[in-house]
Biopython code that builds the backbone (N, CA, C, O; Angstrom):
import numpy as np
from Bio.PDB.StructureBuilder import StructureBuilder

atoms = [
    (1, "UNK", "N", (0.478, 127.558, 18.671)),
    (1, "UNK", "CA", (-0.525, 128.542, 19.026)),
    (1, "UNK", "C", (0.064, 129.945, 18.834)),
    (1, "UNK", "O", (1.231, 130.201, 19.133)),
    (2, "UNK", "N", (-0.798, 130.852, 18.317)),
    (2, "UNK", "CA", (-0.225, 131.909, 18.067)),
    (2, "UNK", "C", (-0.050, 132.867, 19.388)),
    (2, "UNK", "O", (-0.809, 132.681, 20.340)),
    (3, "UNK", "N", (0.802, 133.740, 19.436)),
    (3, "UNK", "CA", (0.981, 134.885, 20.552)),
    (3, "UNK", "C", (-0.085, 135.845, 20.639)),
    (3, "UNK", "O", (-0.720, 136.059, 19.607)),
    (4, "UNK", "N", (-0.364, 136.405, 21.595)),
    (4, "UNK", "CA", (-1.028, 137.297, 22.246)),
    (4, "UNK", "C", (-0.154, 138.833, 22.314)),
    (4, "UNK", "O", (0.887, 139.070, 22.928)),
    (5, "UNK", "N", (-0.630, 139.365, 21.819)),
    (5, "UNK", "CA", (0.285, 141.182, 22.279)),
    (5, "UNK", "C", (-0.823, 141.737, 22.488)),
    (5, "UNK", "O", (-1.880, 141.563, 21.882)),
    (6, "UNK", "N", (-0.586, 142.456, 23.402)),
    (6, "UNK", "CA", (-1.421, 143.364, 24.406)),
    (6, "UNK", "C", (-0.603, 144.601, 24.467)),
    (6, "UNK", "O", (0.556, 144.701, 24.872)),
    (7, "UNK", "N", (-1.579, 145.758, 23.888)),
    (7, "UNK", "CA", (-0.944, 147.146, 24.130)),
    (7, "UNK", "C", (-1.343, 148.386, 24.737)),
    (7, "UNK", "O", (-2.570, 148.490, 24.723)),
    (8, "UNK", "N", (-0.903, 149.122, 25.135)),
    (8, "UNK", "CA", (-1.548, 150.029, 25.614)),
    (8, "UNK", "C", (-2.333, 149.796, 26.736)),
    (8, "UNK", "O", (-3.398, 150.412, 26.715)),
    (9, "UNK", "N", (-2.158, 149.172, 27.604)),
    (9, "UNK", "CA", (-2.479, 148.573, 28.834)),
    (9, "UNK", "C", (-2.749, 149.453, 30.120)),
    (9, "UNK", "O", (-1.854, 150.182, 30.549)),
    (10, "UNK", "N", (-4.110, 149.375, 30.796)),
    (10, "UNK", "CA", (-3.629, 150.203, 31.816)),
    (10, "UNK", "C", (-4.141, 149.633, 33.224)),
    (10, "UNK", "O", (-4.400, 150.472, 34.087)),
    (11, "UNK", "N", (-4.313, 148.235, 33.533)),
    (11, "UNK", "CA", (-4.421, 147.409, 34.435)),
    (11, "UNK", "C", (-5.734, 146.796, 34.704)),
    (11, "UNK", "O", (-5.949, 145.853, 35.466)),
    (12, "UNK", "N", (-6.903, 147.688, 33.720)),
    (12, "UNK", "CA", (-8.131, 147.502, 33.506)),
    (12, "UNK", "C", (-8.467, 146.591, 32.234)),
    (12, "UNK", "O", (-9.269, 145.668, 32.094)),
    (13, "UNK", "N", (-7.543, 147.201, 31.346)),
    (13, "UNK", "CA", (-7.908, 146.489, 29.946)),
    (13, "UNK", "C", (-6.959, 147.431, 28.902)),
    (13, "UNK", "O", (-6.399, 148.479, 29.225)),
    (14, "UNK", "N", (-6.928, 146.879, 27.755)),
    (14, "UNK", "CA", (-5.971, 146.915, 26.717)),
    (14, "UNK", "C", (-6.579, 147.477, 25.269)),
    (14, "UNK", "O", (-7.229, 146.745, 24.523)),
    (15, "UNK", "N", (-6.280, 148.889, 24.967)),
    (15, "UNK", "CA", (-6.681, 149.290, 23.822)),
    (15, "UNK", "C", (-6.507, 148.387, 22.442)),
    (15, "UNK", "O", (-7.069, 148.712, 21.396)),
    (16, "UNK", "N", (-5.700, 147.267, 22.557)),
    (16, "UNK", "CA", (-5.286, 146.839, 21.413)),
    (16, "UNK", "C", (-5.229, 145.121, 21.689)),
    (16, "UNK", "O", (-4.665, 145.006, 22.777)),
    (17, "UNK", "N", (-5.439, 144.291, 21.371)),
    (17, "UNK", "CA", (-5.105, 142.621, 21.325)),
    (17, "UNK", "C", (-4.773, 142.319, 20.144)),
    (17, "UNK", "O", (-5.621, 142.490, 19.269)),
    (18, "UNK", "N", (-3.733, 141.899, 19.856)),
    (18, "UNK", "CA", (-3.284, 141.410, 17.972)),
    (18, "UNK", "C", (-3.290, 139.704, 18.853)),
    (18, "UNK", "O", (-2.962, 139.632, 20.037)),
    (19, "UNK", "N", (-3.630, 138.699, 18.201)),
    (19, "UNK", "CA", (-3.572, 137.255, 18.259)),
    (19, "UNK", "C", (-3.360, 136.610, 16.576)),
    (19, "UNK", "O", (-4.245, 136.762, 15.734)),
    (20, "UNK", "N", (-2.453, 136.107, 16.370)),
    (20, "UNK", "CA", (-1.921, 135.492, 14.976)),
    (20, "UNK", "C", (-2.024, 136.924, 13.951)),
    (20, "UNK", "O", (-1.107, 137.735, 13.831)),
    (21, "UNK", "N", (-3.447, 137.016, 13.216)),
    (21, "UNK", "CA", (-3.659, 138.062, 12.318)),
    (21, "UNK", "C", (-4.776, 138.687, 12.617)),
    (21, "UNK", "O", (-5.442, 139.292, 11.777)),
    (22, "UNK", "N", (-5.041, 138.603, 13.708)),
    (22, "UNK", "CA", (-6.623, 139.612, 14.051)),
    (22, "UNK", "C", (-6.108, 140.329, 14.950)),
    (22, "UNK", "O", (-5.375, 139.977, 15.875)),
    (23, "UNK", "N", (-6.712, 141.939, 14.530)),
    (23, "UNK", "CA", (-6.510, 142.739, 15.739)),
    (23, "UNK", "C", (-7.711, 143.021, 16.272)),
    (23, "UNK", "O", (-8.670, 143.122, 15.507)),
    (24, "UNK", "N", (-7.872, 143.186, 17.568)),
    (24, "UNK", "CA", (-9.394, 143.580, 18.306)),
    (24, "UNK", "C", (-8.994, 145.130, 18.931)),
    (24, "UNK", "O", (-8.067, 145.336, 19.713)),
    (25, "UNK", "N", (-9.795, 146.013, 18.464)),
    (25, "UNK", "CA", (-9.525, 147.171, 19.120)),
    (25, "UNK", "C", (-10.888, 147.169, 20.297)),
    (25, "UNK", "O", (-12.048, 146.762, 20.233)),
    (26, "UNK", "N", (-9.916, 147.970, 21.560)),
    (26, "UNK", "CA", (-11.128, 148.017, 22.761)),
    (26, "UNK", "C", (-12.129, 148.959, 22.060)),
    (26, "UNK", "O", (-11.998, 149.365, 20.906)),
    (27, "UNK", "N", (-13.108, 149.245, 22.866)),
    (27, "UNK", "CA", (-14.358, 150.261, 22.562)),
    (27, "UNK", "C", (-13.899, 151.609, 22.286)),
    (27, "UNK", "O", (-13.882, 152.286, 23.315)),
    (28, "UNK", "N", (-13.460, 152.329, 21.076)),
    (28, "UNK", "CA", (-12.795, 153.675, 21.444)),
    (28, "UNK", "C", (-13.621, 155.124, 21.527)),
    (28, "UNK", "O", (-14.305, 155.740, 20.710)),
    (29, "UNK", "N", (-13.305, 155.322, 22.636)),
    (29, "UNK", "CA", (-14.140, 157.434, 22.560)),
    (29, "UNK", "C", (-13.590, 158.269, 22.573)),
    (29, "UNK", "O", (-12.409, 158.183, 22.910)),
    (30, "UNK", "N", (-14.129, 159.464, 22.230)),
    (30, "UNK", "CA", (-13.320, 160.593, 22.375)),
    (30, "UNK", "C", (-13.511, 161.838, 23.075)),
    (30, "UNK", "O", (-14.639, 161.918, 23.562)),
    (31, "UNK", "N", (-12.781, 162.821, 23.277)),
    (31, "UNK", "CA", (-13.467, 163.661, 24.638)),
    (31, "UNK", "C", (-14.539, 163.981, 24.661)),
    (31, "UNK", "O", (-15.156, 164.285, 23.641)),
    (32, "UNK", "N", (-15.119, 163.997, 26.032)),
    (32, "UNK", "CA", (-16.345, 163.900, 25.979)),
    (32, "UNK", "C", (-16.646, 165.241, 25.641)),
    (32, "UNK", "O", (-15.762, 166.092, 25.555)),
    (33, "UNK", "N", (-18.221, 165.552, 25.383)),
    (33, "UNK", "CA", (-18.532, 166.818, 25.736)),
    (33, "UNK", "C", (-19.016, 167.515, 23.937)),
    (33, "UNK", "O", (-20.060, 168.112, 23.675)),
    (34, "UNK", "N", (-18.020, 167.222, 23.080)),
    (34, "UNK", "CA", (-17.640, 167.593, 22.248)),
    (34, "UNK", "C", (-19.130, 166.650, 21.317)),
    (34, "UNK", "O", (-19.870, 165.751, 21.718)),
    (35, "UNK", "N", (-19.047, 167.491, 19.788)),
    (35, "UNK", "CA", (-20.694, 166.787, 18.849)),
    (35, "UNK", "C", (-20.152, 165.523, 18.503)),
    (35, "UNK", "O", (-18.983, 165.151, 18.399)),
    (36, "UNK", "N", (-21.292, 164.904, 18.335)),
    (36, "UNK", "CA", (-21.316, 163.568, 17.596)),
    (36, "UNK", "C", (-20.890, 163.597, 16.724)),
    (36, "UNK", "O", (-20.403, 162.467, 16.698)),
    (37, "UNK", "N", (-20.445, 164.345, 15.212)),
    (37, "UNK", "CA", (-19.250, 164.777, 14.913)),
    (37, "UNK", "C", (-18.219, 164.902, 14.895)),
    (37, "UNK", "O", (-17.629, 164.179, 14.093)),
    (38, "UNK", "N", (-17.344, 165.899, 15.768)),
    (38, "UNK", "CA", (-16.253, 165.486, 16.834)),
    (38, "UNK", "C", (-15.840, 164.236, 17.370)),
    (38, "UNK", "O", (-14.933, 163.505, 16.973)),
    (39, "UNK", "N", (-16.401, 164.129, 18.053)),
    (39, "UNK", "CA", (-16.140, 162.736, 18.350)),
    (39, "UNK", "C", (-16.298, 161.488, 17.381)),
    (39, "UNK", "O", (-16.176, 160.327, 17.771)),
    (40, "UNK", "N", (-16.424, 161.651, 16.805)),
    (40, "UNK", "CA", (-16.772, 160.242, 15.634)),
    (40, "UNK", "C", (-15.736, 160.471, 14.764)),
    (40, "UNK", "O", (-15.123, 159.449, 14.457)),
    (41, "UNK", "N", (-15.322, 161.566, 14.238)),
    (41, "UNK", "CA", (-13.874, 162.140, 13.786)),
    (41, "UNK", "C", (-12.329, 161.252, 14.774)),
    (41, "UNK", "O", (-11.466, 160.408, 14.537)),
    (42, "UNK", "N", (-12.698, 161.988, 15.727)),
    (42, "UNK", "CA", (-11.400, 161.930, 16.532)),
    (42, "UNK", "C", (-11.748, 160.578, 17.262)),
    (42, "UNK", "O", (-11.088, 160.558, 18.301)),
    (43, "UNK", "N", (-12.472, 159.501, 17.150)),
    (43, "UNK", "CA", (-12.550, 157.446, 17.159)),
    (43, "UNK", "C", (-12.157, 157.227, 16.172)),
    (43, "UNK", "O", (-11.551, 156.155, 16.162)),
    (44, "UNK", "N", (-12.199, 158.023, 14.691)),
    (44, "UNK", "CA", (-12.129, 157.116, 13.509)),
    (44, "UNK", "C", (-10.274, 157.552, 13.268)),
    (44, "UNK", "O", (-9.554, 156.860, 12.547)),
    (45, "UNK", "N", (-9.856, 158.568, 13.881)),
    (45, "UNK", "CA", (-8.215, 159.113, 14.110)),
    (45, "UNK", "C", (-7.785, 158.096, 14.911)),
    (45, "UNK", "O", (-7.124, 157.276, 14.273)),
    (46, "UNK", "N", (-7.938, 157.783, 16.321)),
    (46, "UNK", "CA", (-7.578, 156.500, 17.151)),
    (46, "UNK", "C", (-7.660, 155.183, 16.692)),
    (46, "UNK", "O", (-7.095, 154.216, 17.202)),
    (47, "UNK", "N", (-8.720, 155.181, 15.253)),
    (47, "UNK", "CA", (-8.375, 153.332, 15.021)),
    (47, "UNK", "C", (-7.860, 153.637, 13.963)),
    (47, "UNK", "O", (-7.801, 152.566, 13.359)),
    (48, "UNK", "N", (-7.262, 154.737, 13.059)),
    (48, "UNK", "CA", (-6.380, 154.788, 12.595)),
    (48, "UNK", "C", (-5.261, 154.612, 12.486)),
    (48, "UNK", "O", (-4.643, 153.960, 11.645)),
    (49, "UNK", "N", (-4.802, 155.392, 13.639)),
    (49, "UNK", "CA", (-3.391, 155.120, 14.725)),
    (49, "UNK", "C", (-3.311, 154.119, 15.478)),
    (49, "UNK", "O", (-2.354, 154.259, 16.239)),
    (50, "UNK", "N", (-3.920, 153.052, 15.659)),
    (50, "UNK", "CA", (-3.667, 151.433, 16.144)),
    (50, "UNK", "C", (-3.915, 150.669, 15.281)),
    (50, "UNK", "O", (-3.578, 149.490, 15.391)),
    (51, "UNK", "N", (-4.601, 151.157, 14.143)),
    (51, "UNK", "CA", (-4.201, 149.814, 13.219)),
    (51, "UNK", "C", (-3.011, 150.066, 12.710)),
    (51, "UNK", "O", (-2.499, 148.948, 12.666)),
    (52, "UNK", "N", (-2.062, 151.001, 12.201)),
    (52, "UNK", "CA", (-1.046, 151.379, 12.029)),
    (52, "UNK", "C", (-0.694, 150.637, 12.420)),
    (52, "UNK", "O", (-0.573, 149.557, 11.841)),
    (53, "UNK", "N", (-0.271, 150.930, 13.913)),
    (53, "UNK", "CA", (0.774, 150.590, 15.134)),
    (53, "UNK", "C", (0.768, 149.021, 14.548)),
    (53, "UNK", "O", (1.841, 148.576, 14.141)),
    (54, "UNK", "N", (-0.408, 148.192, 14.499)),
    (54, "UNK", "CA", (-0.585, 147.274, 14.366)),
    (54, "UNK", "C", (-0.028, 146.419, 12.806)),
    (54, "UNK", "O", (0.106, 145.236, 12.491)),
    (55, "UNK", "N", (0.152, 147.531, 12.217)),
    (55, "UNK", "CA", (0.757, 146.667, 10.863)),
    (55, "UNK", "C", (-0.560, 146.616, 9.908)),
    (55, "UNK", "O", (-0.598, 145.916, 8.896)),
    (56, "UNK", "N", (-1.664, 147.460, 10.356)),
    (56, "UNK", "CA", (-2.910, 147.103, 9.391)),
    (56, "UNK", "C", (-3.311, 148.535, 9.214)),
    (56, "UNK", "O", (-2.627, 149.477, 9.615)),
    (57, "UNK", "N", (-4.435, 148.648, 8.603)),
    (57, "UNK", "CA", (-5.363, 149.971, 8.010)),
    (57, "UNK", "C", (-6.903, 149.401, 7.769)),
    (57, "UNK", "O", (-7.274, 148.255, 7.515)),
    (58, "UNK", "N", (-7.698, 150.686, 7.952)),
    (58, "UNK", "CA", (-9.176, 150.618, 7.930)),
    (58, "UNK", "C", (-9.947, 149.539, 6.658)),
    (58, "UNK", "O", (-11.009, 148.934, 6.806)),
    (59, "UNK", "N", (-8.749, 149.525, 4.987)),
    (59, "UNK", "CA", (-9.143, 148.554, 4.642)),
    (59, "UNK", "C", (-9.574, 147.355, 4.995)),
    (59, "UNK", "O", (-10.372, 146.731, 4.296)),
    (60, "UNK", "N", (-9.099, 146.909, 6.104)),
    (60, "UNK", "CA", (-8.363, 145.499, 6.353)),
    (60, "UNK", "C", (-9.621, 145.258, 7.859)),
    (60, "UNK", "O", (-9.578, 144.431, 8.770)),
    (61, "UNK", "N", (-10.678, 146.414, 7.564)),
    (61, "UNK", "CA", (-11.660, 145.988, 9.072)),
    (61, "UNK", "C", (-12.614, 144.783, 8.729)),
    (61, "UNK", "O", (-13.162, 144.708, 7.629)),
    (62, "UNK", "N", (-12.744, 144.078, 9.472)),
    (62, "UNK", "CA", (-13.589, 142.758, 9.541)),
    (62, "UNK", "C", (-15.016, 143.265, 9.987)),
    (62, "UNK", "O", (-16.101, 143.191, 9.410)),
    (63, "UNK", "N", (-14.623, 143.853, 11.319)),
    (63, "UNK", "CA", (-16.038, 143.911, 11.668)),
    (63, "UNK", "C", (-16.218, 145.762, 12.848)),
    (63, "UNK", "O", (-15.274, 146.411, 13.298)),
    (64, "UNK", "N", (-17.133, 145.954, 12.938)),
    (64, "UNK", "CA", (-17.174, 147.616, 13.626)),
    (64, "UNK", "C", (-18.560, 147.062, 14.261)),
    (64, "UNK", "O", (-19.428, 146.526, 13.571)),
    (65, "UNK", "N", (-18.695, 147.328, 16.156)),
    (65, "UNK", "CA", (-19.733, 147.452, 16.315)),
    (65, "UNK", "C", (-19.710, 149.016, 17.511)),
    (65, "UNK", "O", (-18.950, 149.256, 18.450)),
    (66, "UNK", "N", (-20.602, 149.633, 17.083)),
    (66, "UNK", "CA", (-21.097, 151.091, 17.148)),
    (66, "UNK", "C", (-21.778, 151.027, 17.747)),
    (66, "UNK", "O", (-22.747, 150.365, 17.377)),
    (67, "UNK", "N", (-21.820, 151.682, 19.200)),
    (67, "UNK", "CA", (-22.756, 152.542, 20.353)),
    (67, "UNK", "C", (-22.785, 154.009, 20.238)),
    (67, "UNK", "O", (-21.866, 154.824, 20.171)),
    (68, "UNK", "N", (-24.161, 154.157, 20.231)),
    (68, "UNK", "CA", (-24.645, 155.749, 20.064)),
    (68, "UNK", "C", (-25.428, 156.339, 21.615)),
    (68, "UNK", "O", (-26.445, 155.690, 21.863)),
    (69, "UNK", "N", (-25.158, 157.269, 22.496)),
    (69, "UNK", "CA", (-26.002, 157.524, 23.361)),
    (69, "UNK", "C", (-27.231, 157.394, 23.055)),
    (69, "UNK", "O", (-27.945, 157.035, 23.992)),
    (70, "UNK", "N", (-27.832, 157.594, 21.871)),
    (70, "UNK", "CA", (-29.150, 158.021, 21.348)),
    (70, "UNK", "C", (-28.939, 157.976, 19.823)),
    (70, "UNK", "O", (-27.964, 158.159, 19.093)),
    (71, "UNK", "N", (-30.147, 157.684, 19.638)),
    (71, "UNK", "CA", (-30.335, 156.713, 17.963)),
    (71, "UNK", "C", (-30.377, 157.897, 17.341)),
    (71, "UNK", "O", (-30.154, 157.690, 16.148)),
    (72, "UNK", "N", (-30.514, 158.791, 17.505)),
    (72, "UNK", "CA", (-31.481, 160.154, 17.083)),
    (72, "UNK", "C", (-29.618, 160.930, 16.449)),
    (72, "UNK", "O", (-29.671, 161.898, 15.690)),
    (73, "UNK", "N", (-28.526, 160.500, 16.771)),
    (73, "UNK", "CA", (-27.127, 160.747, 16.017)),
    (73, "UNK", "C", (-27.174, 160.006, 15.314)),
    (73, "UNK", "O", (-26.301, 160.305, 14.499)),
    (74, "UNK", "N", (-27.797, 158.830, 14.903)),
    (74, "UNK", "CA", (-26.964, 157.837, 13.875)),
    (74, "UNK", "C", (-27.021, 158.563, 12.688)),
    (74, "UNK", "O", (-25.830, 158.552, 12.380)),
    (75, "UNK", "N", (-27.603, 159.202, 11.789)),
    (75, "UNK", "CA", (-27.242, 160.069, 10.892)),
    (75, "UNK", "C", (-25.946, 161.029, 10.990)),
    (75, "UNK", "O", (-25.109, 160.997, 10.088)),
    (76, "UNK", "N", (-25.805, 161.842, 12.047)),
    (76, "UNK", "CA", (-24.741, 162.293, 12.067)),
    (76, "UNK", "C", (-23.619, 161.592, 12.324)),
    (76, "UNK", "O", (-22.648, 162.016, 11.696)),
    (77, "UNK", "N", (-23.371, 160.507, 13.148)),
    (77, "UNK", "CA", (-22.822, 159.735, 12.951)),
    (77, "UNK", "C", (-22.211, 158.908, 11.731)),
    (77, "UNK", "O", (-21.015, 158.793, 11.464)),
    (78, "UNK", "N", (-23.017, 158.500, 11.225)),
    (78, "UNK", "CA", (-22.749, 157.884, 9.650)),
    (78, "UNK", "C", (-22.214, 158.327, 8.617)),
    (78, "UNK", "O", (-21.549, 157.703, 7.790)),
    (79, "UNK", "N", (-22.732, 160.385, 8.649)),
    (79, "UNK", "CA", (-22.158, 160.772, 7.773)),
    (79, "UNK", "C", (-20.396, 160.727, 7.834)),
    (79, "UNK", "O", (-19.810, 160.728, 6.752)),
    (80, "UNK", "N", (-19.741, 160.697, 8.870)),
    (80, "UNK", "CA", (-18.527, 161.269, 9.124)),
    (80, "UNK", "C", (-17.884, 159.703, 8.867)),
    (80, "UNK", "O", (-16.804, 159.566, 8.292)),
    (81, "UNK", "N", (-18.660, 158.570, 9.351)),
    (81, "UNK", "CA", (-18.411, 157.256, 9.127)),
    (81, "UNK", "C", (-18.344, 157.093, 7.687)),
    (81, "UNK", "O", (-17.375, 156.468, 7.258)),
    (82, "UNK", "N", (-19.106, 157.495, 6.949)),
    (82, "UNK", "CA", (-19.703, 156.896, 5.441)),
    (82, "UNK", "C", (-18.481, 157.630, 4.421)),
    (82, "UNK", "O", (-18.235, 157.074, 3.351)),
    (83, "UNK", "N", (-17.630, 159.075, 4.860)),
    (83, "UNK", "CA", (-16.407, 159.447, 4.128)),
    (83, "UNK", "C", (-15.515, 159.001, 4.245)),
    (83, "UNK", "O", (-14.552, 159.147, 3.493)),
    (84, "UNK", "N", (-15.579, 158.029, 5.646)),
    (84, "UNK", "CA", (-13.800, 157.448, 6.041)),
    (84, "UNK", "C", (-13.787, 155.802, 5.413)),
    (84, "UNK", "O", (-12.825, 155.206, 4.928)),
    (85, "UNK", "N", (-14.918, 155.407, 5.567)),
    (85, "UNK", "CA", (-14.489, 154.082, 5.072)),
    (85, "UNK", "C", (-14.409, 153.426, 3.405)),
    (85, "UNK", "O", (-15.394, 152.971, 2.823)),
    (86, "UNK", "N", (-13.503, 153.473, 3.022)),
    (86, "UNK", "CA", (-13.239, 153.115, 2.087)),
    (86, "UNK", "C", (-14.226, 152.242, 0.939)),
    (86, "UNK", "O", (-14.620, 151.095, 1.149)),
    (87, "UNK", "N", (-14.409, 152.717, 0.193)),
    (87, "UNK", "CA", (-15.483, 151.865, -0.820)),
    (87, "UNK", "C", (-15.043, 151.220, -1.370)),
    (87, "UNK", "O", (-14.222, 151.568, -2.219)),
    (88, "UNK", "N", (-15.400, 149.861, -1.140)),
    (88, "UNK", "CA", (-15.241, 148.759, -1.806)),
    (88, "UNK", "C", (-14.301, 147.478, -0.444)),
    (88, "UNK", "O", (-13.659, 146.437, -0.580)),
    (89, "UNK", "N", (-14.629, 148.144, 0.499)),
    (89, "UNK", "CA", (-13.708, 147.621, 1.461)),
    (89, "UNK", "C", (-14.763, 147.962, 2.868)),
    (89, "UNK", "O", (-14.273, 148.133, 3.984)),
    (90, "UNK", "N", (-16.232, 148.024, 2.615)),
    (90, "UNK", "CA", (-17.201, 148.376, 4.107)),
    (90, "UNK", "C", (-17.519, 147.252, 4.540)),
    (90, "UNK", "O", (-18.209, 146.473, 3.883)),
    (91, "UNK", "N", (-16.850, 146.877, 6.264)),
    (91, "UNK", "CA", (-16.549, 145.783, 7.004)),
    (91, "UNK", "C", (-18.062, 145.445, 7.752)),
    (91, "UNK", "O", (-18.894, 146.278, 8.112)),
    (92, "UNK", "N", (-18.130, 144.160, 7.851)),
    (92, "UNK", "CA", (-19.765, 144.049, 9.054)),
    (92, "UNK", "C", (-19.617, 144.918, 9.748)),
    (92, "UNK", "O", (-18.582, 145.503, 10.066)),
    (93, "UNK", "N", (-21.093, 145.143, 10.168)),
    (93, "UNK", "CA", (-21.109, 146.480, 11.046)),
    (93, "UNK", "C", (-21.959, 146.294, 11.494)),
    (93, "UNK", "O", (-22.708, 145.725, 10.700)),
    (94, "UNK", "N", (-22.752, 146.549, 13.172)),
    (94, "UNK", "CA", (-23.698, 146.809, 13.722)),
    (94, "UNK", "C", (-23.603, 148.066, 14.571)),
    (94, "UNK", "O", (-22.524, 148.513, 14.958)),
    (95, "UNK", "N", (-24.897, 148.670, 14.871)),
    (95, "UNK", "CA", (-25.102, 149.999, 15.703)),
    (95, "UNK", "C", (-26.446, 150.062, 16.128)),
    (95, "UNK", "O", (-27.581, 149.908, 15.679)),
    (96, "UNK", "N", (-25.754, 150.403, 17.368)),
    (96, "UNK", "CA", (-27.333, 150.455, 18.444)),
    (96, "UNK", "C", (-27.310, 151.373, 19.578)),
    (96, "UNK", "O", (-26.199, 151.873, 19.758)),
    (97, "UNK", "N", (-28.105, 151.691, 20.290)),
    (97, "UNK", "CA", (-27.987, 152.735, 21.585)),
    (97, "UNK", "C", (-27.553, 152.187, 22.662)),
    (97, "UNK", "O", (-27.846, 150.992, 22.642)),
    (98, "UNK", "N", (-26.957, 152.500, 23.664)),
    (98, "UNK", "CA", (-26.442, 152.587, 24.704)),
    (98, "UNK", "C", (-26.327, 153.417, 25.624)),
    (98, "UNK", "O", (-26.097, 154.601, 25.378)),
    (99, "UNK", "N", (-26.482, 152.891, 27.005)),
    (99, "UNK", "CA", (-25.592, 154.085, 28.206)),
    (99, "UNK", "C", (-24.809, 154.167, 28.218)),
    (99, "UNK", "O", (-24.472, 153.318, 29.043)),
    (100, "UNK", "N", (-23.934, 154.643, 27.874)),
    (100, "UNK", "CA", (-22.117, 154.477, 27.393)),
    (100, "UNK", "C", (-21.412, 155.358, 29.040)),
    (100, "UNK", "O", (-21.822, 156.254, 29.779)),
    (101, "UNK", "N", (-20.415, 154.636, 28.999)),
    (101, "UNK", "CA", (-19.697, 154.798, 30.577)),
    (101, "UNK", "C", (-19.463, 155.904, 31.420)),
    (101, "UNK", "O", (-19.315, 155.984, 32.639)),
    (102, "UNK", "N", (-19.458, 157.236, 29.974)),
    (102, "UNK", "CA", (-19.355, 158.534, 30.719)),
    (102, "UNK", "C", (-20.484, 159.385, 30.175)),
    (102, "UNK", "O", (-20.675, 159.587, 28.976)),
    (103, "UNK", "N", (-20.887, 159.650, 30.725)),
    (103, "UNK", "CA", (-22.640, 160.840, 30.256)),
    (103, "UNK", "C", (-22.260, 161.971, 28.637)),
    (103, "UNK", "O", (-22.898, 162.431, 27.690)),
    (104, "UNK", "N", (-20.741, 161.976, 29.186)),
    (104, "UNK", "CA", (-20.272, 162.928, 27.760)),
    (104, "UNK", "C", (-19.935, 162.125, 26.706)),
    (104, "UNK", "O", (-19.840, 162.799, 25.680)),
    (105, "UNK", "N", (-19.718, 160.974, 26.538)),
    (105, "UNK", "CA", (-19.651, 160.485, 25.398)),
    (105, "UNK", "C", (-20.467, 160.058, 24.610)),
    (105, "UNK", "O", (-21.544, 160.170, 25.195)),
    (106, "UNK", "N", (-20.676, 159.530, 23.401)),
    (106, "UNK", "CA", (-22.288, 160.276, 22.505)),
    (106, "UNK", "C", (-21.648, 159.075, 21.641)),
    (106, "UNK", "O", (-22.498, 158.614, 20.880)),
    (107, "UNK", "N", (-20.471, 158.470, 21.543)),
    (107, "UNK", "CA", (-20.018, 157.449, 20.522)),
    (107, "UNK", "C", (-18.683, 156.290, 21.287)),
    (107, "UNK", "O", (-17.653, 156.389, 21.953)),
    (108, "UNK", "N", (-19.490, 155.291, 20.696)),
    (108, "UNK", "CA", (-18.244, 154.263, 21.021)),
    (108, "UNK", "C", (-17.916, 153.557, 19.863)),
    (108, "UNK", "O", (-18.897, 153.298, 19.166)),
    (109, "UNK", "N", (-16.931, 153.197, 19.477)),
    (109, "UNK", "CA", (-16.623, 152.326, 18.180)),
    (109, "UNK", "C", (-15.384, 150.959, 19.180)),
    (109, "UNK", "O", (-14.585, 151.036, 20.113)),
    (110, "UNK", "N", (-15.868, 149.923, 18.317)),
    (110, "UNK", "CA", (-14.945, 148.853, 19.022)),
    (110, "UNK", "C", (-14.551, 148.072, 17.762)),
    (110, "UNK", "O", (-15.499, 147.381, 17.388)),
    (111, "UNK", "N", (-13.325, 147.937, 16.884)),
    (111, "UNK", "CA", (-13.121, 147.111, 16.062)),
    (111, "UNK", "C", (-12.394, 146.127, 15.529)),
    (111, "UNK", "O", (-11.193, 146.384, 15.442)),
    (112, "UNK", "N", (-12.858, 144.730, 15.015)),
    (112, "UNK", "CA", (-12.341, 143.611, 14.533)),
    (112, "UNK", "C", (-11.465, 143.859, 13.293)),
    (112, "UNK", "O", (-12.053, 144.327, 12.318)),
    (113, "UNK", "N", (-10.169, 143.618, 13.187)),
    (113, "UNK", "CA", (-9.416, 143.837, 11.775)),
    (113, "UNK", "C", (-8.187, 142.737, 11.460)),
    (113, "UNK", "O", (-7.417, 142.341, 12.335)),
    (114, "UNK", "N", (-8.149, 142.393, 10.319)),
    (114, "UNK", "CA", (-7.172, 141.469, 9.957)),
    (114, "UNK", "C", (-5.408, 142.449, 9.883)),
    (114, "UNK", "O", (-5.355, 143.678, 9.861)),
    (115, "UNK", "N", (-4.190, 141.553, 9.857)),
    (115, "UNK", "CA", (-3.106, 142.745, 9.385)),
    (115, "UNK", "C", (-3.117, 142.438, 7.985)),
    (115, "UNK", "O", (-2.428, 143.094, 7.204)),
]
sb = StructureBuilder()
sb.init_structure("model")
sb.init_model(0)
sb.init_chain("A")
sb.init_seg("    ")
for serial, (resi, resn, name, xyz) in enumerate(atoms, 1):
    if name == "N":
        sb.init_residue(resn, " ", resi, " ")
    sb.init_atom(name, np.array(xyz, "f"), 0.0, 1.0, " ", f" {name:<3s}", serial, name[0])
structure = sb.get_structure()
């Protein structure tokens, strides 16, 4: 059976799970407050920097599922999404609205990736 690594831990839950060759990234946001823009920038910088950590890159995403406070960003959203992900390499994806945990956050990204 393969190992479990757990990183970035903070007694609640774990930004990172690698099991054999899948990494699961937790739900990631970014400060609140800031545009849907901003923030969709600085989630797509954080699963940058853990797939790294992880031995992988955005090529290598399986799957992305996307919470928007309000549907009415998914355009802005997408655009900042639609320059980072690599063409020829765009992973399943779903996106939908949500109450997301803090009133200032406007984006959540949570993602499935191979190393």
């Amino acid at each position: 059976m393969a190992d479990i690594k757990r990183s970035h831990s903070n007694g609640r839950m774990s930004q990172m799970v690698v099991h054999g060759e899948t990494i699961y990234l937790a739900g990631q946001v970014a400060a609140e407050g800031q545009s849907v823009t901003a923030q969709t920038e600085g989630i797509l910088n954080q699963i940058d920097t853990l797939l790294a950590e992880a031995g992988s890159d955005k090529t290598k995403i399986l799957m992305a599922q996307i919470w928007l406070d309000d549907m009415a960003n998914f355009a802005e959203m997408n655009a900042v999404w639609d320059a980072w992900v690599p063409q020829g390499n765009e992973p399943g994806r779903a996106a939908g609205s949500a109450h997301l945990a803090t009133p200032g956050f406007k984006v959540e990204i949570m993602i499935t990736a191979a190393r």
